[in-house]
C-alpha positions as CSV (number, residue, x, y, z in Angstrom):
1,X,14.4,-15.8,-13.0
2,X,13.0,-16.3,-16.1
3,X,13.0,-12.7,-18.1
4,X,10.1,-13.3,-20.0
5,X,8.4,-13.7,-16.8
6,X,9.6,-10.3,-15.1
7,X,7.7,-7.2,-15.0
8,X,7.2,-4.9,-12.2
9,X,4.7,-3.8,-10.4
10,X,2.9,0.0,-10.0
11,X,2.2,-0.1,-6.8
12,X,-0.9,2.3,-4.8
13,X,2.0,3.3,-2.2
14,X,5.1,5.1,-2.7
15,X,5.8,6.9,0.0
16,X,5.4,6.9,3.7
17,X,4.5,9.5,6.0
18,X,4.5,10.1,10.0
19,X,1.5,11.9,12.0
20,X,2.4,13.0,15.3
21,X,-0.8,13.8,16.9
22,X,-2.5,12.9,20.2
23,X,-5.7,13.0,18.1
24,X,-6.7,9.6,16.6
25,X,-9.2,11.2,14.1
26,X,-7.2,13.4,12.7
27,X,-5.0,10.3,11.6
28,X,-7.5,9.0,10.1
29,X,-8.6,11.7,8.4
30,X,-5.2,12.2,7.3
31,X,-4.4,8.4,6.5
32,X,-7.9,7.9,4.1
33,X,-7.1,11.7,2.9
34,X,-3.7,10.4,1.7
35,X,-4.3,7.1,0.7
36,X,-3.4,7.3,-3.0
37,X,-0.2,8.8,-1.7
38,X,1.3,7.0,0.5
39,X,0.8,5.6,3.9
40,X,0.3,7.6,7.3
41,X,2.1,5.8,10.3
42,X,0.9,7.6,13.5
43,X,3.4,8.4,16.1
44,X,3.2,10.3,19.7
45,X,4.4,14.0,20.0
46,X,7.6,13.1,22.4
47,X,10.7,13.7,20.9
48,X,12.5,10.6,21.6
49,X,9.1,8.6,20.8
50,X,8.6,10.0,16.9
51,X,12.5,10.6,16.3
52,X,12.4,6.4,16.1
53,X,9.6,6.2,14.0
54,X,11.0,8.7,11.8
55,X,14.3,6.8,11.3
56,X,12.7,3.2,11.2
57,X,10.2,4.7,8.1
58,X,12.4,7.1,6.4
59,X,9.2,9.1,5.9
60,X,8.8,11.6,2.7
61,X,6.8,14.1,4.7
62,X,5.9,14.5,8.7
63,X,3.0,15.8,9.9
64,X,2.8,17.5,13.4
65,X,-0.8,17.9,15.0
66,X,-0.5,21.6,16.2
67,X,-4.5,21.8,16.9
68,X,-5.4,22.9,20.4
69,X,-1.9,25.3,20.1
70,X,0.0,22.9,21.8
71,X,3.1,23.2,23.3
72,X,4.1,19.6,22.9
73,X,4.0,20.4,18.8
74,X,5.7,23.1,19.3
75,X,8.6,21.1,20.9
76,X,7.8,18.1,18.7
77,X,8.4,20.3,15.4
78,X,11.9,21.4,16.9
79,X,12.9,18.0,17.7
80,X,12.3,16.7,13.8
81,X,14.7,20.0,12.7
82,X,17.7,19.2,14.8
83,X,17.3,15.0,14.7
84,X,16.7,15.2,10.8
85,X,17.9,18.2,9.4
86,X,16.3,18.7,5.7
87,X,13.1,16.4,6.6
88,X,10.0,18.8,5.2
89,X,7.4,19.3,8.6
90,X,4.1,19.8,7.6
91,X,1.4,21.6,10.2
92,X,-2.2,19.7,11.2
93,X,-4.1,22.3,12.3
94,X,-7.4,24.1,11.5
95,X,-8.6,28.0,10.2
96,X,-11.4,28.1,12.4
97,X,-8.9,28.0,15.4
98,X,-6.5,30.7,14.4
99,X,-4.2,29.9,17.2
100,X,-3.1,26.3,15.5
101,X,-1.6,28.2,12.5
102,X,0.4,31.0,14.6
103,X,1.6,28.3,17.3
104,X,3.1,26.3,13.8
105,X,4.6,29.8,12.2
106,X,6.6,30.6,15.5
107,X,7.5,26.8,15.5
108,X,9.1,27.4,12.0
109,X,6.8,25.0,10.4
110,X,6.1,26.8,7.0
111,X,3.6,24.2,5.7
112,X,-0.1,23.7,6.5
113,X,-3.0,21.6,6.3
114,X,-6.5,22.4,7.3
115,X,-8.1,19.7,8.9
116,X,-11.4,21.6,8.5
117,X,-10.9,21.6,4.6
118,X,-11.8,19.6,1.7
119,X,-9.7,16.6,1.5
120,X,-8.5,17.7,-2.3
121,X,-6.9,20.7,-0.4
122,X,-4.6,18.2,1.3
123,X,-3.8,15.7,-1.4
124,X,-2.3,18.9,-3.3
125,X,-0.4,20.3,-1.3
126,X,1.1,17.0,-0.1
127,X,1.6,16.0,-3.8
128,X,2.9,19.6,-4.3
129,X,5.7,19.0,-1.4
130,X,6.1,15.7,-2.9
131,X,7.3,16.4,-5.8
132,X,10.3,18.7,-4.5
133,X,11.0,16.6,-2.1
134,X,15.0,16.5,-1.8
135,X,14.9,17.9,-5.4
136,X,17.9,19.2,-6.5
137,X,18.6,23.3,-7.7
138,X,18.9,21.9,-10.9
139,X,18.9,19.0,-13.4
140,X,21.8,19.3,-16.1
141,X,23.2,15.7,-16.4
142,X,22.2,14.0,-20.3
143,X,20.6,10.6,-19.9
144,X,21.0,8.3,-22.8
145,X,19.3,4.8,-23.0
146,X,20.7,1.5,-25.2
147,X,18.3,-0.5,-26.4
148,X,18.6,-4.1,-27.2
149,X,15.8,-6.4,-28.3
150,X,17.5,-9.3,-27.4
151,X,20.8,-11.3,-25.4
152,X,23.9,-11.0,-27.7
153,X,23.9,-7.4,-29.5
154,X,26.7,-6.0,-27.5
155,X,24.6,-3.6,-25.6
156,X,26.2,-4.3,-22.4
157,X,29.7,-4.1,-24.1
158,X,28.9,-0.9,-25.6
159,X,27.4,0.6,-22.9
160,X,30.3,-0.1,-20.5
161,X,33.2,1.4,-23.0
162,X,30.8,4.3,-23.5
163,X,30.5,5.3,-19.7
164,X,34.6,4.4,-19.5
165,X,35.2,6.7,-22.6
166,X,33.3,9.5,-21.7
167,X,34.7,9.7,-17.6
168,X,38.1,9.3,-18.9
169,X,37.3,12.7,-21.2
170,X,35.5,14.2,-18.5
171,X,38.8,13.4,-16.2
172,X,41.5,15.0,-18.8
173,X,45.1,14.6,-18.6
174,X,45.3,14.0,-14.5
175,X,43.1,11.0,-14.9
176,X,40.3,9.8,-12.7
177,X,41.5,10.9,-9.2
178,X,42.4,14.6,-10.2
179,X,40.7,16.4,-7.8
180,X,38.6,13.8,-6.5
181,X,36.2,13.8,-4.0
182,X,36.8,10.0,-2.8
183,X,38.8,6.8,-3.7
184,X,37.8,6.3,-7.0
185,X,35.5,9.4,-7.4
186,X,35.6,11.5,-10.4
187,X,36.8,14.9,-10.4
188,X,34.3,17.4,-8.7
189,X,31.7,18.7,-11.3
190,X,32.3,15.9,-13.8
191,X,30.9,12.5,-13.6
192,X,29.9,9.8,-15.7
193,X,27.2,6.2,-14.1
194,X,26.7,3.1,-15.8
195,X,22.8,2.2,-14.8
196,X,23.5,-1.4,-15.6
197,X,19.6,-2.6,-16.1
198,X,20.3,-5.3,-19.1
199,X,19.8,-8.8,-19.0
200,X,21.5,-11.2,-18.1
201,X,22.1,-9.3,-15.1
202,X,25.2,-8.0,-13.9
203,X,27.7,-7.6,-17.4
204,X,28.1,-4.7,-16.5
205,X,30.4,-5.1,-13.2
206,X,31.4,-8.1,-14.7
207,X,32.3,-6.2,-17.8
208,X,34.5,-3.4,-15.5
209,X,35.8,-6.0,-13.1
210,X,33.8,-5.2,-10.2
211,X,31.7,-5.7,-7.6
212,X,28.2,-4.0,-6.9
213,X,27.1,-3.8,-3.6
214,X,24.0,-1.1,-4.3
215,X,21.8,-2.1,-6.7
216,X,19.5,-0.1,-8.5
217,X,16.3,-1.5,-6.2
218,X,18.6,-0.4,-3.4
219,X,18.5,3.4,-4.9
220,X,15.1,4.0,-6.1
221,X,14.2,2.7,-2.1
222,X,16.8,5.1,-1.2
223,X,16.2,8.1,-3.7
224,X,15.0,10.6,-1.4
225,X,18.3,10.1,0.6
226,X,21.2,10.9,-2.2
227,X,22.8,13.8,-1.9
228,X,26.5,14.0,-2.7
229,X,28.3,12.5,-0.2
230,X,25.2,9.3,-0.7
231,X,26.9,9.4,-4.3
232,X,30.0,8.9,-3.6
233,X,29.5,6.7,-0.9
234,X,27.3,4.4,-1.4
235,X,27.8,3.6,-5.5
236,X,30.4,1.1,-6.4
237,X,33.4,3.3,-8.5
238,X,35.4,1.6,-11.4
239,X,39.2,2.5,-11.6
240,X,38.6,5.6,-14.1
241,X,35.5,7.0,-11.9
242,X,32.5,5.9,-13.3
243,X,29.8,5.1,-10.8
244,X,28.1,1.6,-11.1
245,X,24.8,0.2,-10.6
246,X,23.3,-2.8,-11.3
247,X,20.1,-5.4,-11.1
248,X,19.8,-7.0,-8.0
249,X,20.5,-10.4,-7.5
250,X,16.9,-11.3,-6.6
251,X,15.3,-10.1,-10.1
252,X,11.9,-10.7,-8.3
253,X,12.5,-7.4,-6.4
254,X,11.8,-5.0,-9.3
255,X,8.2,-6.2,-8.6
256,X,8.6,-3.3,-5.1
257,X,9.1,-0.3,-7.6
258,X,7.2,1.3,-9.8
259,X,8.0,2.8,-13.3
260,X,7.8,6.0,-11.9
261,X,10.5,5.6,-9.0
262,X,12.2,4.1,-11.4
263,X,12.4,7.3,-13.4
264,X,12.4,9.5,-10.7
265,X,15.5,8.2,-9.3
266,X,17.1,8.4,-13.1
267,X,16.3,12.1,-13.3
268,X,17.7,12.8,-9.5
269,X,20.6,11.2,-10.5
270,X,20.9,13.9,-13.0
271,X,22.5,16.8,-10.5
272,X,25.0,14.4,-9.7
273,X,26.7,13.0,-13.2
274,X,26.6,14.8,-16.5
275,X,26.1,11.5,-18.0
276,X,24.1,8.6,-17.5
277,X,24.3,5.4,-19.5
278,X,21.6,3.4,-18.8
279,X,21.5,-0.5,-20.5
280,X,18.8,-2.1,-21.2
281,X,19.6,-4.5,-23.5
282,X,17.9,-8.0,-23.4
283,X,15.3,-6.6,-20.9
284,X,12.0,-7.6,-22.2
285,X,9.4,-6.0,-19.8
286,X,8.1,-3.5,-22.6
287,X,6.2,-0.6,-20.6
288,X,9.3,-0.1,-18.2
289,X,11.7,0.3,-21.4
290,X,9.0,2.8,-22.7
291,X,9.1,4.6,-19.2
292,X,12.5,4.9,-19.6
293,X,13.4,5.4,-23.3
294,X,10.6,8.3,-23.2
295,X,12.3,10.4,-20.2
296,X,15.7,10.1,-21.9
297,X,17.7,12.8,-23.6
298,X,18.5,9.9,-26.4
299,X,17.5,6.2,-27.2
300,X,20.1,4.2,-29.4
301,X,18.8,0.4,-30.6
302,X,21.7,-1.7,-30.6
303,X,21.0,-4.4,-33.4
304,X,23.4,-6.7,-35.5
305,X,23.2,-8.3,-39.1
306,X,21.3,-10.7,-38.2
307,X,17.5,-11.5,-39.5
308,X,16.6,-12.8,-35.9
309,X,18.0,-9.4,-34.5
310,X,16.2,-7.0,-37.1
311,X,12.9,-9.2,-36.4
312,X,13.5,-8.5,-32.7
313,X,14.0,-5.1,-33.2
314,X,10.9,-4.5,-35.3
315,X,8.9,-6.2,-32.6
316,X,10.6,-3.8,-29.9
317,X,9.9,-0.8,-31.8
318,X,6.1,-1.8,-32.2
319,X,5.8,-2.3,-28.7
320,X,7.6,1.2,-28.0
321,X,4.9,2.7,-30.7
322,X,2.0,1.2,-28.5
323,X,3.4,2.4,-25.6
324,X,3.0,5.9,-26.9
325,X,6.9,6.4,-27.5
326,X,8.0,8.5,-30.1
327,X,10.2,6.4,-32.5
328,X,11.5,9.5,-34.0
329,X,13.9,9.8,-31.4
330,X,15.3,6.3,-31.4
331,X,18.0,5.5,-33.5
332,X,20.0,3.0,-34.9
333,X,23.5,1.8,-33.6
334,X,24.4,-1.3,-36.1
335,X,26.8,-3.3,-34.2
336,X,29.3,-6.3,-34.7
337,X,29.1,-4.7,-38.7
338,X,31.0,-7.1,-41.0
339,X,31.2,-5.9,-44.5
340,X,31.1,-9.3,-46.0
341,X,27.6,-9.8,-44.9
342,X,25.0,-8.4,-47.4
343,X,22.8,-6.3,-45.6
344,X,23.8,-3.0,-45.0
345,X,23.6,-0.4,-42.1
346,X,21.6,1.7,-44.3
347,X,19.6,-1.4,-45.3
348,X,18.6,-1.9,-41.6
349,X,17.7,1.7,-40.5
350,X,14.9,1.5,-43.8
351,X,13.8,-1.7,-42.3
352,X,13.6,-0.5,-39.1
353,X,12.1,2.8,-40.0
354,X,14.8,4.8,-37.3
355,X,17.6,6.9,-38.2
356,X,20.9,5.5,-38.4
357,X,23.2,6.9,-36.1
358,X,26.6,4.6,-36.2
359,X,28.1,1.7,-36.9
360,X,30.6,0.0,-35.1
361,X,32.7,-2.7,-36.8
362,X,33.0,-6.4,-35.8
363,X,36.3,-6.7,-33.2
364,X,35.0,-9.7,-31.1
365,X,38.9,-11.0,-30.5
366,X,40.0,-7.5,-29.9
367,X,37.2,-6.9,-27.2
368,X,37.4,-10.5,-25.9
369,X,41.4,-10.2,-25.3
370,X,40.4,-7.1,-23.0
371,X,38.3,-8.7,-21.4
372,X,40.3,-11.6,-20.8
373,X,42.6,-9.1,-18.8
374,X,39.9,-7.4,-16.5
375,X,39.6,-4.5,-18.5
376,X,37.7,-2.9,-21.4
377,X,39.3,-2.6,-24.8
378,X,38.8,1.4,-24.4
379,X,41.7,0.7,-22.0
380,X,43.8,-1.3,-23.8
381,X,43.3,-0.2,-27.4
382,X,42.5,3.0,-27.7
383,X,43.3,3.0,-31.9
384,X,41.3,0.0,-32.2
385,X,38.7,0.6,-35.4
386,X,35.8,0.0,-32.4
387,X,37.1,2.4,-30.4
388,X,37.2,4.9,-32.9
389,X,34.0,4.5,-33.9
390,X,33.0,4.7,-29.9
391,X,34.6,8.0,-30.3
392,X,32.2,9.6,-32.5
393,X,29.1,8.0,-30.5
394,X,30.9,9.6,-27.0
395,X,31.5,12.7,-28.4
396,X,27.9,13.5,-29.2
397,X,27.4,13.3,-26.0
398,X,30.2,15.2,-24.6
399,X,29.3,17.9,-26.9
400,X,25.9,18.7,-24.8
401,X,24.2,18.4,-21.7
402,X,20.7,18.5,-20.6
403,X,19.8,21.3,-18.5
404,X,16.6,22.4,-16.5
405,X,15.9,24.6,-13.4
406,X,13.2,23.9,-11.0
407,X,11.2,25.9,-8.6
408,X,9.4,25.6,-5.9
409,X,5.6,27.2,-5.2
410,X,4.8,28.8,-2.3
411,X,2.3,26.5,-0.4
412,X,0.6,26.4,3.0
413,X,1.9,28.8,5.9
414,X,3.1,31.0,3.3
415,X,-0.3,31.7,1.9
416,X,-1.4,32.2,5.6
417,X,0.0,35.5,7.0
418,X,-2.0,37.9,5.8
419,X,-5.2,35.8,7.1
420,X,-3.7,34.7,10.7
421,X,-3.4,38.3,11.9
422,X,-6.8,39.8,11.3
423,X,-8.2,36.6,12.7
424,X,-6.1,36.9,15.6
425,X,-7.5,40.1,16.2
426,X,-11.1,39.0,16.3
427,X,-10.4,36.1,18.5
């Protein structure tokens, strides 16, 4: 597929949802209540019955229609806790019939939604689940994005000897499986992925000799899903532990994400690798790069000596400007550096109007005989002038990590109890 032809889509749905309820107008109140959040599927209260639904949707959120304190809820919500351990239940029920809201809190179900409401009340607390959905205790891993206005800057050659670099640090003198979790895992608490996004498509595996079976479409569909054992599962491993994904084979499939699940699944992917290299060099959809470049830790723009590349760049920079990206924060890697050609590093980063961050000299024999072999000239040459220089880049971000706790409000049931009893009372 052409890639000035690619872009993807932001579509109205994102997630899906499951309404057990033997009420048809309460799943359509729920389903137009919802609509700019997802889709409602409607399923019956038996257990076996809404258990399939459940696993052929992968729903974000059930909801279970307690109204009428029924037993068949009751039994309904029990079934979703053992069958799918971790799924959030959410209670349909209404505060003008008290007995709804108690028959949910002695079902467990801790979340509630009052039918009788204003529809507003529903959308935020849904979006309020949402959004700590599967959410992790807390984000520390450092994302860094490579930028590369066009095919041919190396971005996909740096990017892999980067991730390389930094796992075989992060593994120390036992090497990749001390302590392992897996074949091929990294050692427990330190892990580094290669988010292989440039284009041409697929350098990266090419690049480490491998083969990827999950590509990134394949996560971001998956996202609410990975956990650690999904991790190291489910992504393809390189011999010195780094985790690998890539573009899928079918480019046209980015058009089923959004930006947002795109960057949602790069910032759960956080609590599981303290560093994520991310390569988008050659891509040319602009506002995707923004949405990216703008939730990462650091943006580097790969560029070369050349007057087409610096053009390039400019023109990517613009685009990141109108996209409301700070520039500030993007700077400049000068690669393939030869010192016989006049413009200078310095030269570039003034041109550019970014801050120059390193330069890595010209070795394209040197890298080319590694690659030759199947492997990455971080593995074979390891005093190599390039890889020295890598060293400095890798070292930055070795030195820190990205850190940030989340939390959780308090929302439905929990905001309940104190109402439920007097109300009891007068009933």
């Amino acid at each position: 597929m052409n890639a000035r032809t690619l872009s993807l889509s932001e579509p109205a749905v994102t997630d899906y949802f499951v309404c057990a309820s033997p009420q048809e107008a309460h799943v359509r109140w729920l389903t137009g209540t919802l609509a700019s959040a997802g889709t409602v599927e409607a399923a019956p209260l038996e257990p076996g019955a809404l258990a399939q639904r459940i696993a052929g949707l992968n729903p974000a959120l059930v909801f279970i229609d307690f109204t009428g304190a029924n037993a068949a809820a009751s039994t309904a919500a029990a079934s979703v806790r053992v069958s799918h351990p971790g799924l959030p239940v959410v209670a349909l029920g209404s505060l003008a019939e008290p007995e709804s809201a108690l028959a949910a809190l002695r079902a467990g179900v801790r979340d509630f939604i009052d039918v009788s409401a204003p529809a507003e009340d529903a959308l935020r607390i849904t979006r309020g689940l949402l959004a700590h959905v599967g959410e992790p205790a807390s984000r520390h891993g450092k994302l860094v994005t490579l930028l590369g206005a066009r095919a041919g800057m190396g971005v996909s050659t740096l990017a892999a000897n980067l991730a390389v670099w930094l796992q075989k640090r992060a593994a120390g003198p036992g090497g990749a499986g001390s302590g392992a979790a897996g074949p091929g895992a990294a050692p427990l608490g330190r892990h580094t992925a290669l988010v292989d996004l440039g284009l041409p498509a697929g350098d990266g595996a090419l690049f480490l000799n491998t083969r990827c079976e999950f590509h990134f479409v394949d996560a971001v569909h998956n996202v609410r899903r990975i956990d650690r054992t999904f991790v190291n599962t489910a992504l393809t491993r390189h011999a010195s532990g780094v985790a690998l994904t890539t573009l899928p084979p079918n480019l046209g499939d980015l058009r089923d994400v959004s930006y947002s699940s795109c960057v949602g699944l790069l910032n759960r992917l956080r609590a599981f690798f303290d560093q994520q290299v991310v390569d988008l060099g050659g891509f040319s959809n602009r506002d995707f790069i923004a949405q990216i470049a703008a939730s990462a830790d650091e943006a580097w723009l790969v560029c070369d000596q050349g007057v087409a590349s610096i053009v390039s760049a400019v023109d990517l920079l613009d685009g990141l400007r109108d996209a409301g990206v700070d520039t500030d924060r993007v700077q400049l890697v000068v690669n393939q550096y030869d010192a016989a050609l006049d413009l200078t590093p310095a030269q570039i980063a003034e041109r550019l109007g970014i801050a120059l961050l390193a330069t890595l000299p010209a070795r394209r024999v040197a890298i080319g005989h590694a690659a030759n072999q199947g492997r990455l000239i971080v593995e074979t040459a390891e005093r190599d002038p390039y890889v020295r220089a890598l060293e400095s880049l890798a070292a930055r971000l070795a030195g820190s990590a990205a850190s940030s706790t989340a939390s959780r409000a308090a929302t439905g049931l929990s905001a309940l109890k104190r109402f439920i009893q007097p109300s009891s009372k007068r009933a």
